[in-house]
C-alpha positions as a printed NumPy array, in Angstrom:
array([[  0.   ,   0.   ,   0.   ],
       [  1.431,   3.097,  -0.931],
       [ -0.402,   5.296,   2.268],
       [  1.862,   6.096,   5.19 ],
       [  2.062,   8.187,   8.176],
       [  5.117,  10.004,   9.701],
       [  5.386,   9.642,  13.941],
       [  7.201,  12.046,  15.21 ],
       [  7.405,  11.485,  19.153],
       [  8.314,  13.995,  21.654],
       [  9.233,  13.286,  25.314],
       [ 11.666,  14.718,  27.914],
       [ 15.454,  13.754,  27.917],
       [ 17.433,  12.745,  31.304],
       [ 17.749,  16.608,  32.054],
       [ 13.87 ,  17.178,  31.79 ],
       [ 14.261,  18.645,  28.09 ],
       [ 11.869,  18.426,  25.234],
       [ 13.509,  16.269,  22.437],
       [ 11.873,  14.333,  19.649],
       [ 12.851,  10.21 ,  21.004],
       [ 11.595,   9.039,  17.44 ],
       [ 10.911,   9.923,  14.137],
       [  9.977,   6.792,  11.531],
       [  7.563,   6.395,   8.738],
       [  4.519,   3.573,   9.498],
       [  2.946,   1.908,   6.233],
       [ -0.669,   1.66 ,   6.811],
       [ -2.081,  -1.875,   7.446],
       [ -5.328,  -3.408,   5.484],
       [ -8.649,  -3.204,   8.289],
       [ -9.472,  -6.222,   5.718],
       [ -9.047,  -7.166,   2.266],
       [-12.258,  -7.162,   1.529],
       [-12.86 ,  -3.725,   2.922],
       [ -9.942,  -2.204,   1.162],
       [ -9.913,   0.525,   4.032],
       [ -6.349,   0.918,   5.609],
       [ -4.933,   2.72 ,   8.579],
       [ -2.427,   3.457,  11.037],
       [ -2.561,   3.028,  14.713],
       [ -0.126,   5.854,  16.094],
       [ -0.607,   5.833,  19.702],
       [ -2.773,   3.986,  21.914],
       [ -3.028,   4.07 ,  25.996],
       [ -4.771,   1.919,  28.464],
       [ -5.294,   3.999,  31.603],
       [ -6.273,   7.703,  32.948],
       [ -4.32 ,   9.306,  33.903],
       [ -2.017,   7.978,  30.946],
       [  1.793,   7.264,  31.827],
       [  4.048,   9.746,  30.106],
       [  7.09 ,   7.423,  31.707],
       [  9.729,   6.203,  29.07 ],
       [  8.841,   2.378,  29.935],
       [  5.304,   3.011,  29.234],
       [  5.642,   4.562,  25.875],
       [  7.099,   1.955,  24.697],
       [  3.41 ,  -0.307,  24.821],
       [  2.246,   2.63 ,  24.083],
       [  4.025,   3.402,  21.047],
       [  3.282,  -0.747,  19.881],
       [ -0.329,  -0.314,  20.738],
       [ -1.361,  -1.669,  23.917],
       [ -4.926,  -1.222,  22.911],
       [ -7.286,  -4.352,  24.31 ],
       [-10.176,  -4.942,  21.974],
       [-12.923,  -6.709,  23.476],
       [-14.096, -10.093,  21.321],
       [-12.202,  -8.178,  17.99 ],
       [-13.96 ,  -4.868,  17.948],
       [-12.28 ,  -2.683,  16.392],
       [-12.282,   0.171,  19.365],
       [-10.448,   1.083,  22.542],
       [-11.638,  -1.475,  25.143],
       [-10.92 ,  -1.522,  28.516],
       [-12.553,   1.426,  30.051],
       [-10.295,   3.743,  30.525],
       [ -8.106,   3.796,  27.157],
       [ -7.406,   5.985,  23.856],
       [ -6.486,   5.582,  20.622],
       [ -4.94 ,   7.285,  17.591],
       [ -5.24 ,   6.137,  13.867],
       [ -5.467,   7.694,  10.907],
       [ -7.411,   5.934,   7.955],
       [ -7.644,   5.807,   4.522],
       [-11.057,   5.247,   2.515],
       [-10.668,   4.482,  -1.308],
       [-13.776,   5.225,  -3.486],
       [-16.16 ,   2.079,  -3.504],
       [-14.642,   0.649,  -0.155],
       [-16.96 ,  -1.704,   1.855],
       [-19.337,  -0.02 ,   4.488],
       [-19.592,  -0.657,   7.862],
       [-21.639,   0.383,   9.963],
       [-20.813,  -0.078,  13.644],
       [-21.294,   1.341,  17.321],
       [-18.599,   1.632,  19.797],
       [-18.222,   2.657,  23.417],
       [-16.005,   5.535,  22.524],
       [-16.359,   8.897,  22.252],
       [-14.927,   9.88 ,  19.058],
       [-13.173,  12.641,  17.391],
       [-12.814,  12.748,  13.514],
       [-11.327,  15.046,  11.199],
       [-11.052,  14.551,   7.324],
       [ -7.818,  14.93 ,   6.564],
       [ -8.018,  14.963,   3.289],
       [-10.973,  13.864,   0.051],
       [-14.557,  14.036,   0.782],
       [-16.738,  10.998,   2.372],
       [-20.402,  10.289,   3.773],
       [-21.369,   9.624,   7.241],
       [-24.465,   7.806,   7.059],
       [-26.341,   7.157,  10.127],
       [-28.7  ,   5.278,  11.414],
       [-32.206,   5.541,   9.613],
       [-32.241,   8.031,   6.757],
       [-29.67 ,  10.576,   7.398],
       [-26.49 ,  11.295,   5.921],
       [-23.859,  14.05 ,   6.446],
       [-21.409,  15.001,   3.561],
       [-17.974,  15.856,   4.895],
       [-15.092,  17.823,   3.334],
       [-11.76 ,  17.911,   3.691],
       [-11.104,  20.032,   7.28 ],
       [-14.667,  18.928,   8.79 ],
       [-14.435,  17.689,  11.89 ],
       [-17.494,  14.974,  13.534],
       [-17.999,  14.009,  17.49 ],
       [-19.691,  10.518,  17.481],
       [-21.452,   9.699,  20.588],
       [-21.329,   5.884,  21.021],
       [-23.768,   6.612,  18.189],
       [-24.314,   3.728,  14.882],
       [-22.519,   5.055,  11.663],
       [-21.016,   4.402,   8.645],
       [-18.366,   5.771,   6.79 ],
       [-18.658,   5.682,   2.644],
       [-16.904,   7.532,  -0.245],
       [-18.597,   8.207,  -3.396],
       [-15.782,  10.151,  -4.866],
       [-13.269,   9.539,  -6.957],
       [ -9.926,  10.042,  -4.641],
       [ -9.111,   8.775,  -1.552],
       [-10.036,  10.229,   1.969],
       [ -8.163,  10.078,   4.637],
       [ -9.581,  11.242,   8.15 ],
       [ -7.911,  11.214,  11.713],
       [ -9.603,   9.56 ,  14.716],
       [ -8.911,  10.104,  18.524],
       [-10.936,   7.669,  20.122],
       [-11.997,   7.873,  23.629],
       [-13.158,   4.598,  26.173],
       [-16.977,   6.139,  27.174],
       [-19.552,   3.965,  29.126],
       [-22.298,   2.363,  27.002],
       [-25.139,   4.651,  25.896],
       [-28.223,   4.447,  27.677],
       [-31.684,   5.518,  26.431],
       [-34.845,   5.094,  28.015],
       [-33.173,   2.783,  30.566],
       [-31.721,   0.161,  27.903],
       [-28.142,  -0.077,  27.548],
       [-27.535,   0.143,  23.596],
       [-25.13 ,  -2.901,  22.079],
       [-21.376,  -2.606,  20.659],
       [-21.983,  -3.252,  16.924],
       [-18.621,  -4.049,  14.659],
       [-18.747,  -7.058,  11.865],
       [-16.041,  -9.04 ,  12.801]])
């Protein structure tokens, strides 16, 4: 694949100074062939407050995410992630619900957001979207690639009218 992602990672040196501790190129990694969606986990943590120690970053830096029985989200309550994705025109949809709260910015291209009954949102390239533990799809109907940036959040389940709504991810 030719889409990759530059980490640059800044810490603190034995003296307590700022200094960039790595600097490599990642090749993104299929989400599934049949999708033909591919990303790039950057970061990921597992706990709040999250351990800025050298030891921790590097699980940290490998992805120490835990994803409950293969969803593709943060898992275990009190974690975050960071991936950037790619979405090719015609790429399979998927609609799923996480317990995250999520923060996504298109990066670049355009794509759909298509939620759960009728509605769909058209996003362009510097839009940003805050999904609530809500269903959704991504889809592009273009012609180019987009490319958005998710921060994902661990949240509790969503409740409404007293029933606890499901995780929902094809596995």
């Amino acid at each position: 694949m030719a889409f990759k992602v530059r980490r640059v990672v800044v810490a603190n040196d034995s003296s307590g100074k700022a200094m960039a501790t790595s600097d490599e190129v990642l090749p993104a990694m299929s989400v599934g062939t049949e999708t033909k969606i591919s990303g790039c986990e950057l970061w990921s943590t597992d706990k709040m407050p999250v351990d800025n120690s050298a030891e921790a970053a590097v699980e940290q830096k490998a992805g120490v995410v835990q994803r409950y029985h293969d969803f593709n989200y943060v898992g275990n309550g009190q974690g975050a992630a960071f991936r950037i994705t790619e979405f090719p025109p015609g790429h399979a949809k998927i609609p799923h619900r996480t317990e995250t709260l999520d923060y996504d910015v298109v990066l670049a291209g355009e794509i759909d957001l298509e939620l759960e009954g009728s509605e769909t949102v058209h996003l362009k390239t510097g839009d940003s979207v805050i999904v609530r533990g809500a269903t959704h799809a991504w889809i592009n109907r273009g012609s180019v690639p987009a490319v958005l940036v998710f921060i994902m959040t661990d949240a509790s389940p969503v409740v409404v009218n007293g029933k606890e709504l499901d995780t929902r991810y094809p596995v």
